[in-house]
N, C-alpha and C positions, 0 to 999 in steps of 0.2 A: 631885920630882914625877914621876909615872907616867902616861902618858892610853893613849889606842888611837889610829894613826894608818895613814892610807892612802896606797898609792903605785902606780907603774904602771912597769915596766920592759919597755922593747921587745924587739927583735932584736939591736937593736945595743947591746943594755946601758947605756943611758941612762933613767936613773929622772927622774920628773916629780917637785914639791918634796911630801914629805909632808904630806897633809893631818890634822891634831889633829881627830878625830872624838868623842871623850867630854869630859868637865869634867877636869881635872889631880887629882889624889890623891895627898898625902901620906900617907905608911905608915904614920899613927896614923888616917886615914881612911877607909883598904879600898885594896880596887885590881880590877883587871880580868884572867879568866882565863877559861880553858878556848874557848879564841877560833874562830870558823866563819867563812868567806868562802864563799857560792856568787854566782856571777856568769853570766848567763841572757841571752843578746838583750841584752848590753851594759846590763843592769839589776842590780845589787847589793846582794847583802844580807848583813846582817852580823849574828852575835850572840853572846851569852855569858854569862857569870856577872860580876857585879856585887858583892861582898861590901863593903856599905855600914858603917863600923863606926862612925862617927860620928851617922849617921840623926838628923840637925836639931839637935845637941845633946845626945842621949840617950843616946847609943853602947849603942843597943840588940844590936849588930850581927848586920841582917840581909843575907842575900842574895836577888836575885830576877835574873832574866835579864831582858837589853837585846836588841834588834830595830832594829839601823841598816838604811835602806833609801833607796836612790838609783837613779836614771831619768840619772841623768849622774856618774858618779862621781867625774869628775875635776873638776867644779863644787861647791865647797865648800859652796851656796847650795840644792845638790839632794838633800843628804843629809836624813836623817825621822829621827829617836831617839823609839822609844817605851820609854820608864825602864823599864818592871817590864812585860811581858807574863805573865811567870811569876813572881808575887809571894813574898816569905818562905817559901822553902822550904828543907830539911833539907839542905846541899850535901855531897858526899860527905868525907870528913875528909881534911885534907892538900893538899887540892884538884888531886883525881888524877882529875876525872871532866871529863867535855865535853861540849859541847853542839854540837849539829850541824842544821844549817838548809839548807831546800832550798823552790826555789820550784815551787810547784803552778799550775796554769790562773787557780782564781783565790783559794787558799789560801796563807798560806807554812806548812809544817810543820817541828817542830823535832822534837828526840829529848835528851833530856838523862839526868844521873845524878843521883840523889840516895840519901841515906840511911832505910835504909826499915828499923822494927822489929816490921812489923804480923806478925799469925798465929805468928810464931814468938817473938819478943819480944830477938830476937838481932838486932843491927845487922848489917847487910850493903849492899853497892850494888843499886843497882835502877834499871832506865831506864824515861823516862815518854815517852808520846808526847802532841802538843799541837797543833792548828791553831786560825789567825785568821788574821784582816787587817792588815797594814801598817798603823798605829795607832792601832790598837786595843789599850787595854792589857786586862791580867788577865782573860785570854782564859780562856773559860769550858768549853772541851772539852779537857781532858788525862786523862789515864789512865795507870796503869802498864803497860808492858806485859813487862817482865823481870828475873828474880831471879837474885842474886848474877853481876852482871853487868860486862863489863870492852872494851873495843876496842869501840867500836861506829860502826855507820856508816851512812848514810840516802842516799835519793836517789829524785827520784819520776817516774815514766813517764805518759805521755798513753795514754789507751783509745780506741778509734776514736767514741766520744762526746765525745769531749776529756773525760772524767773524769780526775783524779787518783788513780792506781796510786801505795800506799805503799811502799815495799824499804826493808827498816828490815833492821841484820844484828847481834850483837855475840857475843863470848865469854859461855858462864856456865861456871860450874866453873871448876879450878885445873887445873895438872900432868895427870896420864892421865887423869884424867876429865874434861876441858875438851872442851866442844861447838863449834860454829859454830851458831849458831841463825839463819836467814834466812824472814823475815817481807813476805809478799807482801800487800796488804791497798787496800780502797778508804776515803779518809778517816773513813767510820763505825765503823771499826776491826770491824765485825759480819761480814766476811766476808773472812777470814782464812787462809791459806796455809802454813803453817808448817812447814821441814823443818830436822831435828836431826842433825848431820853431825858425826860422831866426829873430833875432831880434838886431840889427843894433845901438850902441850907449847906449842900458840899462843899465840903473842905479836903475833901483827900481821895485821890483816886493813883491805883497800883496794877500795874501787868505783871504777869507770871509766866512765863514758858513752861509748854508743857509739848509732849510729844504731837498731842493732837490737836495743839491751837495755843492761843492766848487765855489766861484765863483774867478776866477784869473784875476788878472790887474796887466798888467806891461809895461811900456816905452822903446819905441823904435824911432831911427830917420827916418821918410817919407819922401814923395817928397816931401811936403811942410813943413817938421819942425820934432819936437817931435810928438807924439804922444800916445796917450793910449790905448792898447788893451788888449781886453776882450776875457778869456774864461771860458768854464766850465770844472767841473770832478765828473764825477759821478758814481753810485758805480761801474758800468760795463761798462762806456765808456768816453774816453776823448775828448768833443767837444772845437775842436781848433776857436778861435774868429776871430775878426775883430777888426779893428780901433775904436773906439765910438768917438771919440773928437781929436781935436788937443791940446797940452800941455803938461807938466811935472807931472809926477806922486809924491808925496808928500806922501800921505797917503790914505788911503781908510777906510769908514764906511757902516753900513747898520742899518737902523733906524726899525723899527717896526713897 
């Protein structure tokens, strides 16, 4: 049996007991993937792909993404599951794609992949964008917003309206032709920022939160190798980076 479960690890590396957050799944039932944690004001949200292969008896098998959301995390009793926010849809094949969730003022937005064969009639990945409410399901605003797409990543900023600022980022293209695409945008998705940043060989791109913006690192190949570049995004302007080091991007922190 397979579920999703929650934990909490301190300073002094002492983890609290996991909590079992989905129903248990046998591997002739589906299972759980492409997995998001953002955690806000000590509020958490959780979400992902769901590949239900049994569906009641039927073994239709479909998938739709889950929305765990908790006001107390470590309170088993505070967690919320809404099943399908994002119902039956195309998931990427081999299940290389993800989903990524991020809490807004008073939205949660996601960004996911899916399999998309429209206008060109060629299968490829493509990422959607989606907002609603904390349980609310089969949320009724999503949209595509990118083709043949890979590494992506979300996170959302406050406007001195307390509006909700989108920063949506991902790969499209492969090898030397591979972009960083970085998408600045207000939840109506109509007013849109978009800058296309040559980046040659990437494989890994990471947002940071920081007081005064997003900070973006992601790898690409230079005259002299790998390399990692840096930029920023903030609420009204996207400052495109530079190189900072030579190497492979892995992961990125920021300490306090």
């Amino acid at each position: 049996l397979s579920t999703l479960s929650f934990a909490v690890v301190d300073l002094s590396c002492t983890s609290t007991e996991p909590l079992n957050l989905m129903p248990p799944l046998m591997l002739a039932e589906g299972n759980y993937w492409g997995i998001d944690l953002e955690v806000k004001d000590g509020e958490a949200l959780i979400a992902g792909y769901h590949r239900d292969l049994f569906t009641d008896g039927t073994y239709d098998d479909i998938t739709s993404i889950f929305l765990l959301a908790a006001s107390s995390p470590l309170d088993d009793d505070s967690w919320n599951l809404t099943e399908e926010v994002i119902p039956d849809l195309r998931p990427p094949v081999g299940q290389i794609g993800s989903v990524q969730v991020a809490q807004g003022e008073e939205l949660v937005h996601l960004i996911y992949q899916v399999t998309r064969d429209d206008e060109t009639n060629i299968e490829r990945i493509g990422t959607s964008y989606a907002h609603g409410k904390v349980g609310h399901d089969n949320w009724s605003f999503h949209i595509l917003v990118g083709d043949e797409t890979y590494v992506t990543e979300l996170a959302v900023l406050s406007d001195s309206n307390n509006g909700d600022v989108v920063v949506m980022a991902w790969r499209e293209g492969q090898g030397l032709e591979s972009e960083l695409v970085v998408t600045r945008s207000d939840s109506s998705m109509q007013n849109k920022d978009v800058e296309n940043i040559s980046a040659p060989g990437m494989l890994e791109l990471k947002f940071i939160m920081t007081e005064r913006g997003i900070q973006i690192f992601h790898d690409s190949v230079g005259p002299s190798g790998r390399q990692i570049v840096y930029s920023l995004v903030e609420v009204n302007e996207t400052i495109i980076g530079t190189p900072i080091c030579e190497g492979e991007l892995t992961t990125a922190g920021r300490s306090l």
